[in-house]
VMD Tcl script that draws the C-alpha trace (Angstrom):
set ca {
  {-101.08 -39.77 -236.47}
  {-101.06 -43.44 -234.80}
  {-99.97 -44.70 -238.43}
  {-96.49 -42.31 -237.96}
  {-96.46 -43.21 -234.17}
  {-95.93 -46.91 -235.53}
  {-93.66 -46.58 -237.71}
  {-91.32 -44.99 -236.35}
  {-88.45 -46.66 -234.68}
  {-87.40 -44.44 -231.59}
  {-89.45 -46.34 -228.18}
  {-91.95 -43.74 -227.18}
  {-90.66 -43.82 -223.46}
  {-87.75 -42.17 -225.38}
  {-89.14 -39.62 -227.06}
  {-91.34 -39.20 -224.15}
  {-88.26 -37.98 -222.16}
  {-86.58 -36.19 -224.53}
  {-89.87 -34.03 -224.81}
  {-89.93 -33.72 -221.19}
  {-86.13 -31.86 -221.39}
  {-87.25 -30.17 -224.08}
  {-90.08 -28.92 -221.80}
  {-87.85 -28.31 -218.96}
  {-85.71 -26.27 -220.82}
  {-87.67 -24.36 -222.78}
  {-89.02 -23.56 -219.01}
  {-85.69 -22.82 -217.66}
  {-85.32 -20.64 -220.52}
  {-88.45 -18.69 -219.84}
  {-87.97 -18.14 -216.20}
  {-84.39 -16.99 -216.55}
  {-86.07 -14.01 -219.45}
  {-88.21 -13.80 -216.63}
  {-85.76 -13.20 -214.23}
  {-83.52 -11.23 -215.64}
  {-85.92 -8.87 -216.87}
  {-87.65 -8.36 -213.93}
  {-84.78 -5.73 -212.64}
  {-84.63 -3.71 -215.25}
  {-88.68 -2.95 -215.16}
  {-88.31 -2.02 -211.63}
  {-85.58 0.43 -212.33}
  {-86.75 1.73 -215.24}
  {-90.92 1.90 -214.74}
}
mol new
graphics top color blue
foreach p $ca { graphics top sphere $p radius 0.5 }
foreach p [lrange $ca 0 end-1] q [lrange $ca 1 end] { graphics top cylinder $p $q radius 0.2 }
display resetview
């Protein structure tokens, strides 16, 4: 795992914050499911 870390050419701060938007997102995405789902159990349950 380190070896691949090494080689590869993208600065980890970098890929560090890209995985940090993909986290955000992927949380965004959840809590708008979330969200908009909510509704439609209280109507229908």
């Amino acid at each position: 795992m380190m070896k691949i870390l090494a080689i590869n050419p993208i600065s980890f701060k970098k890929r560090m914050i890209e995985f940090l938007f993909d986290y955000l997102f992927i949380l965004a995405y959840l809590g708008l499911l979330f969200l908009s789902s909510m509704p439609i159990y209280i109507i229908f349950f």
